[in-house]
N, C-alpha and C positions, 0 to 999 in steps of 0.2 A: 371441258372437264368440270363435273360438279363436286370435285373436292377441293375443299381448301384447308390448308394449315393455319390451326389458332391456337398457339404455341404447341404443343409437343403430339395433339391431336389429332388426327383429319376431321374434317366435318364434310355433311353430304349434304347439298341444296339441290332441291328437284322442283322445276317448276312445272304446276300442273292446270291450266286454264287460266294462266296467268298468277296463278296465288304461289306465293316459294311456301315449300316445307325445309327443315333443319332440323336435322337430326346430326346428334355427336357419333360419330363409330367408337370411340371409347378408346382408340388402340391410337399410335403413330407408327405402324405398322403397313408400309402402303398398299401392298397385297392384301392386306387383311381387310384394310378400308374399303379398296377397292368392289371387294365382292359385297361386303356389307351394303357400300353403297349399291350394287346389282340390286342385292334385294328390297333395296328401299323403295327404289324405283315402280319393279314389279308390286308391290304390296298396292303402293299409291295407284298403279293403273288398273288392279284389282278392284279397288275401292271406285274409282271413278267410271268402270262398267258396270257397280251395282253388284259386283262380287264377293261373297263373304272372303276377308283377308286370312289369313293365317294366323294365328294366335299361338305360338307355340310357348308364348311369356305363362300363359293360361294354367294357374295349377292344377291339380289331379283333385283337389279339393273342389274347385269351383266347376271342373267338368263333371264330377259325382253329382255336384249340386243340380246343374241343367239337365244330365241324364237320367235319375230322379224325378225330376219335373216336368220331361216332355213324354217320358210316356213312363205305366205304370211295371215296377220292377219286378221280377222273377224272384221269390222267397229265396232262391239260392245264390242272386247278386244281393240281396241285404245281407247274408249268413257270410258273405266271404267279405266285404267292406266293410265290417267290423273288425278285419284283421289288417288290411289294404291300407286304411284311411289313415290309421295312426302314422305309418311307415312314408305313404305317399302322398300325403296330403299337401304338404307347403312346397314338393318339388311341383316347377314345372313339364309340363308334358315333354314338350319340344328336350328336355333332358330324360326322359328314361330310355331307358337300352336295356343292351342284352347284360352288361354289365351289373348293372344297377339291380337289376331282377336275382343277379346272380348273390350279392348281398343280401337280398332279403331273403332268396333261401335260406343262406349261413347262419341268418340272425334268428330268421321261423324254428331252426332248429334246436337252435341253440338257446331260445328261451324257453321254448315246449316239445318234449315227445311228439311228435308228430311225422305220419308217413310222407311219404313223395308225393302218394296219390290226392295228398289233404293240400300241398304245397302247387299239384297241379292244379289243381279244382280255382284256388287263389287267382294264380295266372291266365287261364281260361275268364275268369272274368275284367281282371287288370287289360288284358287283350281284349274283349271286348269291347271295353270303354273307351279304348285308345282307337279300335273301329270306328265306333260313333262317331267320334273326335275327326275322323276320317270323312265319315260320310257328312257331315255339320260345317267339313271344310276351316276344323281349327288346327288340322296337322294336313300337312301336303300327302304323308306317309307313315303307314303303321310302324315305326320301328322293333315292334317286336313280332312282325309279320311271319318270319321265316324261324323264329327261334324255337329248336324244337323239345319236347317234354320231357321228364326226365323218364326212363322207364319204370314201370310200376311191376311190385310183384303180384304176381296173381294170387289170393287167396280160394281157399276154397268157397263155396257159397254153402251158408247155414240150410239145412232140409230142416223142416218143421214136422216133428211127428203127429199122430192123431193123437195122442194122450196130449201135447202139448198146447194143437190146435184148442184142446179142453179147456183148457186151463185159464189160456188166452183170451175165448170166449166168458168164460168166468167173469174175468176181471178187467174186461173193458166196458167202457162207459158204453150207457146206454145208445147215444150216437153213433160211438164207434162200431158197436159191435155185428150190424147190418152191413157195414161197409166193409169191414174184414171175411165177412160170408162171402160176401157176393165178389170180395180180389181171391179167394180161394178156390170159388165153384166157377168163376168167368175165365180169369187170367188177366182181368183189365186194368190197365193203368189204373194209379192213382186219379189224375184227370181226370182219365175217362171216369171212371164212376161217379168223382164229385160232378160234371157238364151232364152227367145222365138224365133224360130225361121222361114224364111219361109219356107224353105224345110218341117215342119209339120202344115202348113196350107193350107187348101183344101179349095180353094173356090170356087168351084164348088158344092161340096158337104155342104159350109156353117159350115165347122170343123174345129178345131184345137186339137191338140194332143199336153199336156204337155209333155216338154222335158226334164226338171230338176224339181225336187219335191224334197222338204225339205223329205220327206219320200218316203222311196224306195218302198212302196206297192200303193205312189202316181203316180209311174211313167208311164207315158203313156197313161193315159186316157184321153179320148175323151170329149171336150164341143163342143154343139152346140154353133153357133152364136145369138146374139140377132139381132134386125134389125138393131138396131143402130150400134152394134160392126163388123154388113156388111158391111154397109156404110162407114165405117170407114177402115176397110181392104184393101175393092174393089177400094178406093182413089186413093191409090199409090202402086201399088199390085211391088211385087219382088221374082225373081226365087229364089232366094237365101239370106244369112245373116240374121241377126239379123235384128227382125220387128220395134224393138225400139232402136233408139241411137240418139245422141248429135251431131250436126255438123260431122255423118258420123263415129263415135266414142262410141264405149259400153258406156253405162251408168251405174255407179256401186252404186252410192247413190242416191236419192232423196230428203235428210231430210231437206237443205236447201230452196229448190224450195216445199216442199211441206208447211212448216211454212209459207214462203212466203204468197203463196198462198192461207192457211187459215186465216194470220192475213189481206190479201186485203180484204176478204168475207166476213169478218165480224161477221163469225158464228163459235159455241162452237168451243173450241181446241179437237182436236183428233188424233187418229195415223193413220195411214194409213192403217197399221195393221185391224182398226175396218173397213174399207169399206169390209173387207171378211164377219164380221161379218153381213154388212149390208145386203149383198148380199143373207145369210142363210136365216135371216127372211124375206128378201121379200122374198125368194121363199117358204118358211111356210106359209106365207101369203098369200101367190097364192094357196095354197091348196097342195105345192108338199108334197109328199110323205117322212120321215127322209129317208129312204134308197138312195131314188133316191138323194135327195141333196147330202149326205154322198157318195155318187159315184162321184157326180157332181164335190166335193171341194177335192177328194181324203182322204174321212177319211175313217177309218176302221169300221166295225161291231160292235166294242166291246173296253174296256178299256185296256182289257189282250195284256200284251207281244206278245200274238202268234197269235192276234184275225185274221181272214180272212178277205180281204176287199172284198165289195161287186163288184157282177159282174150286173152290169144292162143292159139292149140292147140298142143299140141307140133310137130306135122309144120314147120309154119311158121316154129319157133326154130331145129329142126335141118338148114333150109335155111340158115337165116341163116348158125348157127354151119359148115354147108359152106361157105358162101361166102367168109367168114372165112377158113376152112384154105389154099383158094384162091388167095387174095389174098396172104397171107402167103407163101403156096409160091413164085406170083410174086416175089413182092417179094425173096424168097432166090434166086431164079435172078438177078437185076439185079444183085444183090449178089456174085453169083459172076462172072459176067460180067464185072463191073468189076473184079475180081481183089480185092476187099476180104472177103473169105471166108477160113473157113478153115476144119479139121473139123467146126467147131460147125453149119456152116450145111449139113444134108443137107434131104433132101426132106421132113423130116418136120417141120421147123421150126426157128427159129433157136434155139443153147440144147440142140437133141438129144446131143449129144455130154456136153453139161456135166449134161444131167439121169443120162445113164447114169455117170457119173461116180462122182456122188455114191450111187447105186444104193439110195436107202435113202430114206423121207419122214422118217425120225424115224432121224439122225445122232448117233451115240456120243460121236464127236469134234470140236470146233470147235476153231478158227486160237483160240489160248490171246491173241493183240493185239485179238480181234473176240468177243466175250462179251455179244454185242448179244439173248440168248434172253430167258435169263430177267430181266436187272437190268431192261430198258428197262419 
């Protein structure tokens, strides 16, 4: 037996190639001991095949720290470990549960208005890190693996009108303002348009070909151009590099330059995110086909894990995307009609005015209050 009693404690001794280790179990408890001492055991024979040991002593601090520094972070794991870090930082890992999560909802809420959806977003990355933790071999086990989310109420999603698209184009920064055309007239991820590049733009043919797709049955497909997202290309056309950057410099955020830019305009708050959305129902609106949109934005056939994404031919996208141009042209005649126009809204779309403005995809200068390129 490798426990012994010294005074009111057990102690564990494990001999391991000859060398003893000791360690106190803390307890005089002999059941308690006993498994303590199991584990001791297992750790050291971990350790002595070259195994990373288990670390569940390891705070949520110091595993931020290494998971930070072995690879580079998602903007939206820094955005939620600014709320995380305060709360969990000096617990350790081998201690969070389901319980423990269940407090710092009570507390999320109870210091700030904040939805469910904002408190799941939190968790989703707290689980993450505790994956790592996982995969790094400093938890045997996710303990919040199975714990499930809290339901979220669905809101509706903000539609962006063409008077408002106006407005919008107005009063964003000269960088932004090409990147908001082209998540209008495409449907592309944010990503994707900042990874765009020119080597898979053809303008000749009036195409581009996504090169980075949040999903990998996204990757590759082909949009036609709109007129306006021509005009816009054909500006400052480039054999090569990235179509969109900052002073000659990738651009990785937007969120600064994009707040910006909706609180000069004046009009509803929204994300960025919904200009994809906006982009679907126009093209519903225009009469497109789901399929052919569902080709257009890279989604799949179906909900299932294995669904197939659809194969559509090009003639059939560059109906869509006519139809598109169309609908919009309307929708700028309504607009003028009603007298709520102004140069920005000619025939070629709303925003024409403000794209020749800026006359450049890649802008020397930005509004020195709006530096939303490169920080975000």
């Amino acid at each position: 037996m490798a426990l012994w009693k010294r005074g009111r404690v057990w102690w564990s001794y494990v001999y391991v190639k000859g060398v003893r280790h000791a360690k106190s179990t803390g307890t005089g408890n002999l059941r308690i001991a006993q498994k303590i001492d199991q584990d001791f055991k297992e750790t050291l024979t971990l350790a002595n095949l070259g195994m990373r040991v288990p670390q569940p002593e390891m705070t949520f601090g110091e595993l931020t720290a290494l998971f930070l520094a072995e690879a580079p972070p998602k903007p939206h794991h820094l955005d939620r470990l600014k709320v995380l870090l305060p709360y969990f930082a000096d617990i350790p890992i081998g201690r969070i549960n389901k319980a423990l999560f269940r407090d710092y909802r009570a507390k999320r809420h109870a210091t700030k208005q904040v939805s469910d959806a904002t408190v799941n977003r939190d968790f989703g990355v707290l689980r993450h890190l505790l994956y790592s933790a996982v995969d790094e071999g400093y938890l045997a086990a996710n303990p919040l693996a199975r714990v499930p989310l809290v339901p979220e109420r669905r809101k509706p999603r903000m539609l962006m009108s063409v008077a408002e698209e106006v407005l919008l184009l107005q009063a964003a920064a000269p960088h932004l303002r090409p990147i908001i055309i082209t998540a209008l007239d495409t449907g592309m991820r944010r990503g994707e348009i900042l990874a765009q590049r020119w080597e898979h733009v053809d303008l000749t043919r009036s195409l581009l070909s996504v090169t980075r797709s949040k999903t990998a049955g996204g990757e590759g497909r082909e949009i036609p151009f709109t007129r306006r997202l021509h005009t816009l290309l054909t500006a400052q056309p480039k054999s090569e590099g990235l179509v969109f950057t900052f002073q000659g410099r990738p651009i990785r955020r937007i969120k600064t330059a994009w707040k910006a830019a909706i609180a000069r305009a004046g009009i509803r708050r929204c994300r960025f995110h919904d200009l994809r959305h906006v982009h679907n129902v126009r093209l519903m609106e225009a009469g497109v086909l789901q399929e052919i949109r569902r080709s257009l934005m890279g989604h799949s056939s179906g909900r299932g894990a294995h669904a197939a994404y659809i194969h559509v031919e090009l003639p059939a996208k560059r109906e869509a995307i006519r139809k598109l141009d169309q609908w919009v042209a309307e929708q700028t005649l309504k607009l003028e009609a009603q007298g709520g126009s102004n140069d920005s809204t000619e025939a070629s779309g709303p925003g024409s005015a403000a794209i020749r403005s800026s006359g450049s995809i890649r802008p020397e200068t930005v509004e020195k209050e709006n530096t939303g390129g490169s920080r975000d």
